[in-house]
MIKEKOL-48375 format. One record per residue: x, z, y of N, C-alpha, C in turn; residue in three letters. Coordinates in steps of 0.001 Angstrom, whole numbers, plus 500000, padded with zeros to 6 digits. Each point is the difference from the previous one (the first is absolute). Layout:
MIKEKOL-48375
XZYXZYXZYALA/...
This chain:
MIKEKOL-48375
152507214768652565500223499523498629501480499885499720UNK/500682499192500658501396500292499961500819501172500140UNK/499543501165500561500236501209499944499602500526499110UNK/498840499720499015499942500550498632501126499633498989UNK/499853498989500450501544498900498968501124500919500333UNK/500339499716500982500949500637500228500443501556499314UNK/499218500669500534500196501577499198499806499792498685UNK/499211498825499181500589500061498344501372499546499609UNK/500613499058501067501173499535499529500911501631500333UNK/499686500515500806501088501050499976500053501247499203UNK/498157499933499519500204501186498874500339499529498678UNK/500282498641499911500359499324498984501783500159499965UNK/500498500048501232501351499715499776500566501781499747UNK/499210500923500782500639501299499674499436500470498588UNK/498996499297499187499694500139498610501102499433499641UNK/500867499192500201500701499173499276501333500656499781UNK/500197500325501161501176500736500553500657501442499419UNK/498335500639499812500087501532498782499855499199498902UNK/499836498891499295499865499986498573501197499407499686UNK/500773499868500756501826499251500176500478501062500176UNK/499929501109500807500538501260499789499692500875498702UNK/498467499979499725500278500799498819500356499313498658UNK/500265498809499985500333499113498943501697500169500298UNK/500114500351501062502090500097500163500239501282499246UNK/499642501463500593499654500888499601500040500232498513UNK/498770499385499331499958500222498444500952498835499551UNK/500793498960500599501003499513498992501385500940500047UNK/500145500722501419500764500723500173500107501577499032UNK/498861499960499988499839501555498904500101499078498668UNK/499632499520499401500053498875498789501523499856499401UNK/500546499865501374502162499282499856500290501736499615UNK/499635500880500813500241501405500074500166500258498006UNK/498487500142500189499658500515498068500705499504499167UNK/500382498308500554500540499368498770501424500067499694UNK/500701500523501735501323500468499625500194501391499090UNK/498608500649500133500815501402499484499468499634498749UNK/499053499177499320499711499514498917501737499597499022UNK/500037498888500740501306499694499550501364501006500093UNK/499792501006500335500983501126500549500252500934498782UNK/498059500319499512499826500832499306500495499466498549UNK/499543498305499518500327499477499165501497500129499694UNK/500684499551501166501495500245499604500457501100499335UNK/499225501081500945500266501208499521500266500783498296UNK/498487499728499968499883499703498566500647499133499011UNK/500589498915500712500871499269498859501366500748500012UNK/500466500633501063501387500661499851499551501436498898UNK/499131500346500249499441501389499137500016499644498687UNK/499329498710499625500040499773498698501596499444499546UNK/500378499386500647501388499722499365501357501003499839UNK/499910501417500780500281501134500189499743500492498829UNK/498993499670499561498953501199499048500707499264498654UNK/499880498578500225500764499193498477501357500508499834UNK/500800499893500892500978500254500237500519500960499278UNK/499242501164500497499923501672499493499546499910498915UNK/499390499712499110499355499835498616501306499268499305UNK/500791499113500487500666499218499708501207501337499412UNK/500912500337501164500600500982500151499653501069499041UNK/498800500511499480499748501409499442500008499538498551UNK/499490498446499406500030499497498627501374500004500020UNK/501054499602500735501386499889499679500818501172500088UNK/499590501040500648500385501395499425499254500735498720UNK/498704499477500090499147500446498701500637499558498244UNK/501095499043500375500483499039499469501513500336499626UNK/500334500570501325501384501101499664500012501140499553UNK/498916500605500401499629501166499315500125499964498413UNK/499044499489499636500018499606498464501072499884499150UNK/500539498828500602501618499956499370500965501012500133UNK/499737500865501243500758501544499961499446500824499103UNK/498836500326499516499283500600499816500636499884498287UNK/499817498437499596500785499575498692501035500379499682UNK/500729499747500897501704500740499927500248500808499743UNK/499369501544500689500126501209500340499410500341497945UNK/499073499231499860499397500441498632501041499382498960UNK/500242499142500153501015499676499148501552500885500115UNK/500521500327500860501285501047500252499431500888499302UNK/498925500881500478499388501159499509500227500104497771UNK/499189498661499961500019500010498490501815499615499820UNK/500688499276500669501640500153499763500642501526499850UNK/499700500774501077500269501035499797499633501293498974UNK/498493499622499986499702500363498858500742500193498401UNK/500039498645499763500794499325498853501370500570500518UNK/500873500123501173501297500523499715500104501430500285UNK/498819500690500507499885501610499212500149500015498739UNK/498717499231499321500111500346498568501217499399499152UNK/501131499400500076500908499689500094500772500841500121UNK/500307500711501057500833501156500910499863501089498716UNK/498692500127499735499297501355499381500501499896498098UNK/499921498776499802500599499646498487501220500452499943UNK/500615499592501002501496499951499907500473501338499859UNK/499644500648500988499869501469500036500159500662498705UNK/498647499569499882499541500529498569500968499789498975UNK/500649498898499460500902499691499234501529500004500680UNK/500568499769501421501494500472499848499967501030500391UNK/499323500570501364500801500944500437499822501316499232UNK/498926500530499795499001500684498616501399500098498876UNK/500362498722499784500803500232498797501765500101500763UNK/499960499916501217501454500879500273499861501245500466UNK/498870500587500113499899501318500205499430500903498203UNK/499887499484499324499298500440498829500579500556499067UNK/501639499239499935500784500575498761500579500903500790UNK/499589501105499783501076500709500390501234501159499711UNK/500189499483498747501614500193499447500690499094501016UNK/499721498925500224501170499041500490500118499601501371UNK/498738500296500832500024500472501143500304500897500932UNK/500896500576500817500539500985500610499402500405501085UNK/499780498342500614499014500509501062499882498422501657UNK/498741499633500486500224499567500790500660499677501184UNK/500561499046500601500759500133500847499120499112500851UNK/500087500706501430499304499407501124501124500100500904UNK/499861498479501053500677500185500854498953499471500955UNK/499581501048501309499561500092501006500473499174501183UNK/499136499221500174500163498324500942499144500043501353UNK/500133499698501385499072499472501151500206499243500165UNK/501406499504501029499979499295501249501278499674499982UNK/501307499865498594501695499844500431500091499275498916UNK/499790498458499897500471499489499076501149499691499377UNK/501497499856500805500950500470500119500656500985499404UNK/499252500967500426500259501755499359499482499879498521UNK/499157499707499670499088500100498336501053499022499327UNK/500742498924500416500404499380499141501609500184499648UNK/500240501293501071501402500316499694499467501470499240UNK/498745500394500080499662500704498511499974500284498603UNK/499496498536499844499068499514498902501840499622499148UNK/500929498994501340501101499700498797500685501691499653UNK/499633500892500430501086500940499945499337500649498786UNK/498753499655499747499275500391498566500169499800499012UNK/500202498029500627500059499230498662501331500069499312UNK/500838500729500785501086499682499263500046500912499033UNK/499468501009500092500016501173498601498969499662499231UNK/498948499553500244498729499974499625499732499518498436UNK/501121498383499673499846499687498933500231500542499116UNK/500673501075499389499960500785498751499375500526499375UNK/498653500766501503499247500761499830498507499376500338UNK/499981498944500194499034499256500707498733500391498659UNK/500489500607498971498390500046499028499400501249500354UNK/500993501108500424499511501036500593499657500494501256UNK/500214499057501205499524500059501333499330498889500189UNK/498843499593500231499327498924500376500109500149501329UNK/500493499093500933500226499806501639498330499257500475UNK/499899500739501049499148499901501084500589499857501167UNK/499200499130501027500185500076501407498592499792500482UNK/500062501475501076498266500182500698500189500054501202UNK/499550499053500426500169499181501421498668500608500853UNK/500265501255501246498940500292501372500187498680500701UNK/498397498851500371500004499263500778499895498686499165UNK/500291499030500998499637498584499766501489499111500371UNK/500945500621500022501219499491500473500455498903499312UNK/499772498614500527500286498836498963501327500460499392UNK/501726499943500644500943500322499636500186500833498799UNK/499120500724500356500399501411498883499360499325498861UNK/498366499596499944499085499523498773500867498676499715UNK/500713499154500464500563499068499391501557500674499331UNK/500366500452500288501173500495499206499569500880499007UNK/498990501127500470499369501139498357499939498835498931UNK/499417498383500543499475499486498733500696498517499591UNK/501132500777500821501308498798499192500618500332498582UNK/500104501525499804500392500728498984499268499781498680UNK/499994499381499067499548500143498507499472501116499242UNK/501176500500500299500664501752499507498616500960500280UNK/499508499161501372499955501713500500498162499550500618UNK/499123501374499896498660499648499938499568500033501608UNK/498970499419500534500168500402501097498201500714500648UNK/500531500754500657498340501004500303500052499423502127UNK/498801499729499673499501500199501851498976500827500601UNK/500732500863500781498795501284500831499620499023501177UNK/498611500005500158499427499271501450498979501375500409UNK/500064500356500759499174500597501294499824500012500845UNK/499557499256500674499159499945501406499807500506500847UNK/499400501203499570498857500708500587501150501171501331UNK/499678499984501054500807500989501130500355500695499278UNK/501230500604500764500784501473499635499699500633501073UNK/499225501094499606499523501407501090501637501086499519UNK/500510500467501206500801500303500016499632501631500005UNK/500428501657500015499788500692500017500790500713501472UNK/500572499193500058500721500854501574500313498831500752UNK/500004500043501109500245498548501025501682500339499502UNK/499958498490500217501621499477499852501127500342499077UNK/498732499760499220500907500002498381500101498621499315UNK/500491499728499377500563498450499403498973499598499141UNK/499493498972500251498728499711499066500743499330498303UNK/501475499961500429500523499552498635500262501024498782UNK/500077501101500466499489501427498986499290500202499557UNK/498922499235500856498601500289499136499629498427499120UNK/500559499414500542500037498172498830500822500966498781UNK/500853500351499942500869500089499182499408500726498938UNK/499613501593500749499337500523498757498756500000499313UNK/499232498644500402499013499662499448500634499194499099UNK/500965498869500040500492499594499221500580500324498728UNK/500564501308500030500798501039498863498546500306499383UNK/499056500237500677498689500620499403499491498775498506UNK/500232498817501084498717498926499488501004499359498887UNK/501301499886500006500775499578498730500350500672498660UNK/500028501712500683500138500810499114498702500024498555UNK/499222500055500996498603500182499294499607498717499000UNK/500730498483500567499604499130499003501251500197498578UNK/501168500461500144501083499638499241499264501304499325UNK/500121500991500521499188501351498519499008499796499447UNK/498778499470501047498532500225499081499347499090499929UNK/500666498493500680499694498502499468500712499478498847UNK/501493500307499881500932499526499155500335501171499138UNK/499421501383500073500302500811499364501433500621499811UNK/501322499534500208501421500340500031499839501667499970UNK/500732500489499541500216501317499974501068500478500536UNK/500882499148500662500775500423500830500450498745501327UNK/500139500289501162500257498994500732501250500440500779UNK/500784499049500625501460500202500774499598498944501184UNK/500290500957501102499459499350501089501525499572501189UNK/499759498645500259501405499796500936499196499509501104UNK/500648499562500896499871499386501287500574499067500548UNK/499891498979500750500511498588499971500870500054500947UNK/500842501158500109501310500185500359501153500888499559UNK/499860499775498526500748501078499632500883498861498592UNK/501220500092499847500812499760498678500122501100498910UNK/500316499738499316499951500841498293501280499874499472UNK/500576501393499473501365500175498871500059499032498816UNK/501025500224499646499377499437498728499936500844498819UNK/499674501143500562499645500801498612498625500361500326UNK/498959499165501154498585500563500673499645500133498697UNK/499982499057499399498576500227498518500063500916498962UNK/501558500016499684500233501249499589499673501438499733UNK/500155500050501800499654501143500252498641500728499602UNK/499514499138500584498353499517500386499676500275498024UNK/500764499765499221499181499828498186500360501535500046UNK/501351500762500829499969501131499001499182500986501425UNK/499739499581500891498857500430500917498786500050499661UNK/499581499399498796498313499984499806500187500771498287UNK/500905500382499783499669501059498840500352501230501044UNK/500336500624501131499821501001500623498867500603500349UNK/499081498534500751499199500547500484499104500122498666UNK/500000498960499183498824500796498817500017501106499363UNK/501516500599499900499894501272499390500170500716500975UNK/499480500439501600500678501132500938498864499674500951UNK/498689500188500064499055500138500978500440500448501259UNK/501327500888500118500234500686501356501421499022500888UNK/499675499027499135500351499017501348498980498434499960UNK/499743500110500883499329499316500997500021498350499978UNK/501065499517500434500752498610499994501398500103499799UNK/500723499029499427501474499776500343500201498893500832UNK/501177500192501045500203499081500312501799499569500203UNK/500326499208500629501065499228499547500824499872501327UNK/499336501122501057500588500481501352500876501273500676UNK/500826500192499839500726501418501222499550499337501337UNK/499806500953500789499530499246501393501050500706500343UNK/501350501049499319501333499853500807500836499337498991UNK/499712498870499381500617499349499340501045499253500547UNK/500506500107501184501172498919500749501430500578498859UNK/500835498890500512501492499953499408500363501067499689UNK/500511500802501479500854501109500049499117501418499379UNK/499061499837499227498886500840500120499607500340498148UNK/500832498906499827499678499777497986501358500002499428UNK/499698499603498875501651500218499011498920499739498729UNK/499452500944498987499851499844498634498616499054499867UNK/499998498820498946499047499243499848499359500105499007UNK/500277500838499294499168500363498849498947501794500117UNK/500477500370501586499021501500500391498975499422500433UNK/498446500961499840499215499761500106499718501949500521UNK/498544499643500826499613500987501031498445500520499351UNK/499500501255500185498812499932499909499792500563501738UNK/499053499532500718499535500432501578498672500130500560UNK/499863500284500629498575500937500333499849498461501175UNK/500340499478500339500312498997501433499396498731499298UNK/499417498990500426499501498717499416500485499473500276UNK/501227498787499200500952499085500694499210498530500257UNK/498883499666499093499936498496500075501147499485499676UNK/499712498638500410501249499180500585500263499356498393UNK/498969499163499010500416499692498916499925501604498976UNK/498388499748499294499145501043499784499480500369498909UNK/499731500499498461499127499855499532498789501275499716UNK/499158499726499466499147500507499534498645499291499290UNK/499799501667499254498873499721498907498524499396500048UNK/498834499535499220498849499763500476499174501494499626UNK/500654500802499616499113501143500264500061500783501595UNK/501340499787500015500447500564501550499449499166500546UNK/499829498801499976499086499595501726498487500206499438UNK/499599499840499086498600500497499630499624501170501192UNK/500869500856500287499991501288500554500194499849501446UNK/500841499194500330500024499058501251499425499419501304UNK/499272498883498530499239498929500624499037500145501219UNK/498985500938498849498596500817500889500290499879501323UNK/501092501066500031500454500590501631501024499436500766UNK/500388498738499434501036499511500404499955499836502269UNK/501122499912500442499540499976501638499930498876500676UNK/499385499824501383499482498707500258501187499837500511UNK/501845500755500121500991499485500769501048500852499566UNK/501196499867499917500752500796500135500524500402498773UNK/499581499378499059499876500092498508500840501184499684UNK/501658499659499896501390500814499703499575500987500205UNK/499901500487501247500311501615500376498602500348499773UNK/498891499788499562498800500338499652500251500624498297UNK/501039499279499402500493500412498452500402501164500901UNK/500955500389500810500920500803499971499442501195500666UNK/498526499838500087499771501588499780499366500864499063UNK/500363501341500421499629500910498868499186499796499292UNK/498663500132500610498896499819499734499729498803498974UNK/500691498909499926500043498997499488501316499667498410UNK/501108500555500478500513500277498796500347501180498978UNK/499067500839501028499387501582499185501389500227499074UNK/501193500375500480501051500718499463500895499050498891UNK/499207498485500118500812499293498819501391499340500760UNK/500676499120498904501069499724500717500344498906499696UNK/501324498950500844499954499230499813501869499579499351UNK/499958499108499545501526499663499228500720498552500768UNK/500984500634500521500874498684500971501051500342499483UNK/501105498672500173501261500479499494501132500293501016UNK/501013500029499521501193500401501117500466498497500837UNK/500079498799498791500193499120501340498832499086499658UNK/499609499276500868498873499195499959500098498670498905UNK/498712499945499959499648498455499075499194499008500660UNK/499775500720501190499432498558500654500657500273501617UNK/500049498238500367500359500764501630499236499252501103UNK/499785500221501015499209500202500640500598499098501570UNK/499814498506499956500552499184501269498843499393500795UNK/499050501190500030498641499032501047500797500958501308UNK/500595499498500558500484500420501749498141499417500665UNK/499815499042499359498838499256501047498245500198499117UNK/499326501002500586498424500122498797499187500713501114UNK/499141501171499157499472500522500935500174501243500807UNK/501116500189499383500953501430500205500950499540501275UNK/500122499090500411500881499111501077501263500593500402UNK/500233499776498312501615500283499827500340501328500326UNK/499502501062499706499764501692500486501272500596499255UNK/500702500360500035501312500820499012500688498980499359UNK/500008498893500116500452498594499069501747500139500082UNK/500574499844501219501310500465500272500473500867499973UNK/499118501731500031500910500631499528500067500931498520UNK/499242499321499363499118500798498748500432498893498642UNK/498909498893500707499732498813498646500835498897500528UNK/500628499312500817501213499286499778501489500624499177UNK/499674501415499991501794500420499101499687500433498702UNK/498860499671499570499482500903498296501111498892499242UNK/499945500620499087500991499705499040498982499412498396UNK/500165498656499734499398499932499497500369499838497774UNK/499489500844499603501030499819498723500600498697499617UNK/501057499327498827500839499532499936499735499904498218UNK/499714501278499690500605500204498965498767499476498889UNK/500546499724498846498886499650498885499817501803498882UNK/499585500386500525499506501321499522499160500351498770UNK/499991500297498840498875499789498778499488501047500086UNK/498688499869500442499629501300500411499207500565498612UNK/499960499062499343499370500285498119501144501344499915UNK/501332499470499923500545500895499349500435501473500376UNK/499330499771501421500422501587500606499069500954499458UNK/500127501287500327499422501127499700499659500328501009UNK/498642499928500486498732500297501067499133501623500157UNK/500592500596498800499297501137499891500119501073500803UNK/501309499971501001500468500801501271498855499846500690UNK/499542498907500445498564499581500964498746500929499471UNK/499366500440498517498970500644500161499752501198500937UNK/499296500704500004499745501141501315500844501067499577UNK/499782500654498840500476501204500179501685499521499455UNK/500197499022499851501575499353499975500481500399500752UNK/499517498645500740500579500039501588500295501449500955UNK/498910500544500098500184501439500770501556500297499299UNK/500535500533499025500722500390499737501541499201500141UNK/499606498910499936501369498911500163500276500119501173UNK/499006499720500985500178499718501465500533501484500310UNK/499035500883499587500798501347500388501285499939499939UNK/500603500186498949501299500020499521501325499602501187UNK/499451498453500586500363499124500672500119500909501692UNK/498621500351500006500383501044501828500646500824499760UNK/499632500493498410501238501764499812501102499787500130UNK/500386498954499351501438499828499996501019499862501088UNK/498670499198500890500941499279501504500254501476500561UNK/501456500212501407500456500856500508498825499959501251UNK/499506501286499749499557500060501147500729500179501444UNK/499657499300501071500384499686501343499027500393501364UNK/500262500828500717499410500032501261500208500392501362UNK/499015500183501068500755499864500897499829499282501274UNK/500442500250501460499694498416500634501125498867499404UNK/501164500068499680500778499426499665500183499602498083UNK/498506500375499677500329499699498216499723498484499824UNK/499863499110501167499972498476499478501518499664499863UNK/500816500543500916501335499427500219500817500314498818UNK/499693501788499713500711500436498736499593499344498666UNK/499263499187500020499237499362498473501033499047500025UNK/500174499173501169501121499146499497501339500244499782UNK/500384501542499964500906500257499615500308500707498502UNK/498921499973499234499756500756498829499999499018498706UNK/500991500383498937499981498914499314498843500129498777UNK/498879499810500440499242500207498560498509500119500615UNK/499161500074499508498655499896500287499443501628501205UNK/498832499772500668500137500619501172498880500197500338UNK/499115501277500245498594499888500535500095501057500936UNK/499110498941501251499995500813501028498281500429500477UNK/499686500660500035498717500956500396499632499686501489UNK/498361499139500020499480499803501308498881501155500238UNK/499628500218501244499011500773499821498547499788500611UNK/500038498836500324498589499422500033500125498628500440UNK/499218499101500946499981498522499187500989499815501282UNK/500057500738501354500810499510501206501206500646499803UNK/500631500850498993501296500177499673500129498749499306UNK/498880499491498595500615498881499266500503498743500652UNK/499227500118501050500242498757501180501632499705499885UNK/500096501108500758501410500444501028501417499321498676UNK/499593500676498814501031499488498860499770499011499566UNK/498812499345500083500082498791499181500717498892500992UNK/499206500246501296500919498897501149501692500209499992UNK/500374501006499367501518500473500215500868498610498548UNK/498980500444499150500513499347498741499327498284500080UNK/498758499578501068499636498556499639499108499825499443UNK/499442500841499541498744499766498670498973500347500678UNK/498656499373499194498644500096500561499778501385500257UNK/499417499925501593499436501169500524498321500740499537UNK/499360498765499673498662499960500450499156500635499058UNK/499245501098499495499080501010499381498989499052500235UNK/498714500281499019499001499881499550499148500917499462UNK/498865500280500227499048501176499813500856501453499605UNK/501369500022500281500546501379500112501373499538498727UNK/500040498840499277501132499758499214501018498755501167UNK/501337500518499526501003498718500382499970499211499205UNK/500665499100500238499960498921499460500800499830499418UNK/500181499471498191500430500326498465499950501261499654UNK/499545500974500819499998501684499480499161500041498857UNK/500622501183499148499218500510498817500526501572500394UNK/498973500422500340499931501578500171500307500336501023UNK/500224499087501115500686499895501193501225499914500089UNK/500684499359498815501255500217500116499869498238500225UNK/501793499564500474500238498602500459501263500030499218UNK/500043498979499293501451499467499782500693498813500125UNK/501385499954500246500378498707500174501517500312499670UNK/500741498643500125501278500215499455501461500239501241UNK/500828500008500239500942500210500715501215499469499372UNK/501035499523500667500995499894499381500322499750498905UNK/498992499003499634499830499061498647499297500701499164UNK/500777501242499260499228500577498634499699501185500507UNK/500088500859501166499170501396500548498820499964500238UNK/499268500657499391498584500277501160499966500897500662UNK/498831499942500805499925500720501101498233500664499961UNK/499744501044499738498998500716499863499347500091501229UNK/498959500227500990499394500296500961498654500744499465UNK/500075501133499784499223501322499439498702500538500780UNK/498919499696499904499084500691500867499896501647499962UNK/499468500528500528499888501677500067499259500438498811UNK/499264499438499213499411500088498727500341499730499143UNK/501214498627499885500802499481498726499521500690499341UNK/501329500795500057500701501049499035499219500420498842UNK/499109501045500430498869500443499425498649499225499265UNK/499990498780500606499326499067499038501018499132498874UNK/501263500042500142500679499684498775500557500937499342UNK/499642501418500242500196501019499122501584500802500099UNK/500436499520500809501553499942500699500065501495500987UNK/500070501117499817500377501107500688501256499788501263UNK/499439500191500988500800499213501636501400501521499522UNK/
């Protein structure tokens, strides 16, 4: 009996013993669940306050947005309103300084980038002639770029209107390692030209560059320059350049040239002539793109003997190229010249042929290896005969003067002939192998 007892007390104590173990057990799995309970909870409270957070964050950009969004619409309608503004104005001044045109002669642009400095030792060299005539040249300045300097000085001036070219967009170049500023440039000549003729209508424009000074007979010139070109289709532009215009190289300020050569350098022309232009105008290189055949199809151009504008950019995109020995010694006129009262009619075509003739007939002919030396011994005018462009070389380096041809003309030639002065009042003829016979002159 006590041995029955017994074995219940002991299956009693190892009952007791597993229900203390599995009661440890399930409080132990219990602590387990309830940590990751509380784990997961946390979890979720960082998720949701993350999530506020972020909602928080996206209303307060949703919030900036808007007010940008306002802004941008409001500028938009500002700009708006100062187009149509821009477009009135238009409409009523500039419209009406291009409109009369009895009393208009012709626009004046001066071509602006990146030299504020340079434009403003321009603009005074304008202004100082400018007021007399100021009803018949309306002044422009058309600024390539965003150059604060330059746009704050174009629009210090009263006087003077001011135009801005912006383009952006790459310059694809056509040959590696060519200057991408040739091709800024002559998009620029493109995009100003086109507003001053066929936005503002002008019928004639005069183009400078924001390194160049003016005579004081520029405007002058320039009034009895635009009854040339209206009555004489067979020239082209005038301009207000010898590119052998230096000191020792001039003498008379009242001669004028007709030349097959495009001087630039302070320019004008018609809005029918760039009408003809425009179309085909080039993506670079503008100048010598005039200066071929193909392009000025036999017309010609009118420069005088000494210059009216001169030319002190040593520093652009030309990086100072011939500056010292070409365009630092030009000679720049002096004189107050009325060019009303001269007689211009030598300049028409079949004039000229005959005047200019006159002028090679007369000179002594000279030749020879030694006919540069004998010219300076001859008292009176003198033409000496090259016979193709590497003889013209050889004499022009002898005498100083520009070497450099273009699509088969030198440079100021009319008929291939070159002139310049010597010894104050001589000229000096340099005759191509054809002259002769195209000025009607029996060799």
């Amino acid at each position: 009996m006590a041995l029955k007892f017994c074995d219940v007390r002991i299956i009693f104590i190892v009952a007791a013993v597993g229900f203390i173990f599995v009661q440890m057990r399930l409080f132990s799995t219990q602590s387990e669940l309830a940590d990751r309970l509380n784990s997961a909870v946390e979890s979720e409270n960082h998720c949701i306050r993350e999530m506020r957070l972020l909602i928080d964050q996206i209303s307060s950009q949703q919030g900036k947005i808007v007010s940008l969004e306002e802004a941008l619409k409001a500028k938009e309608e500002e700009c708006a309103s100062l187009k149509a503004l821009v477009r009135d104005l238009e409409g009523r001044g500039l419209q009406t300084l291009a409109g009369d045109g009895e009393k208009k002669k012709a626009a004046v642009v001066i071509m602006a980038c990146n030299r504020p400095d340079y434009l403003e030792r321009t603009v005074q060299s304008v202004l100082r002639y400018h007021g007399p005539v100021a009803s018949k040249y309306p002044l422009f300045i058309s600024q390539d770029g965003t150059n604060e300097g330059v746009k704050r000085k174009a629009l210090s001036y009263r006087q003077i209107t001011y135009m801005q070219h912006l383009d952006f967009r790459p310059v694809q170049t056509e040959r590696p390692g060519e200057l991408i500023a040739y091709y800024k440039i002559a998009g620029h000549y493109k995009w100003a030209l086109d507003k001053l003729f066929f936005n503002h209508n002008f019928s004639r424009v005069v183009i400078l560059e924001d390194d160049m000074e003016i005579a004081p007979d520029f405007f002058s010139y320039f009034e009895a320059a635009a009854d040339l070109l209206d009555n004489d289709k067979t020239i082209m532009a005038v301009s207000s350049w010898n590119d052998n215009g230096q000191k020792q190289f001039v003498h008379d300020t009242k001669a004028l040239y007709r030349s097959d050569f495009f001087p630039g350098l302070g320019w004008m022309l018609t809005k029918s002539m760039w009408s003809e232009l425009s179309p085909k105008w080039p993506k670079a290189y503008w100048d010598d793109w005039i200066r071929l055949r193909d392009v000025h199809k036999g017309r010609q151009f009118v420069r005088p003997e000494v210059c009216r504008t001169y030319n002190f950019g040593e520093h652009g995109s030309s990086m100072g190229q011939f500056f010292r020995q070409y365009l630092e010694p030009i000679k720049l006129n002096a004189d107050h010249v009325d060019w009303q009262s001269e007689d211009l009619s030598y300049l028409k075509e079949d004039n000229f042929v005959k005047y200019f003739g006159k002028l090679v007939m007369d000179a002594k002919s000279v030749s020879g290896p030694d006919g540069v030396l004998r010219a300076f011994n001859i008292d009176g005018d003198v033409r000496i005969k090259y016979t193709d462009q590497s003889n013209f070389e050889v004499i022009a380096r002898q005498f100083g003067i520009f070497e450099e041809w273009k699509d088969g003309v030198p440079r100021t030639a009319y008929k291939g002939v070159v002139v310049f002065r010597y010894r104050a009042t001589h000229r000096i003829f340099l005759v191509g192998p054809d002259s002769l016979r195209q000025l009607g002159i029996k060799d």
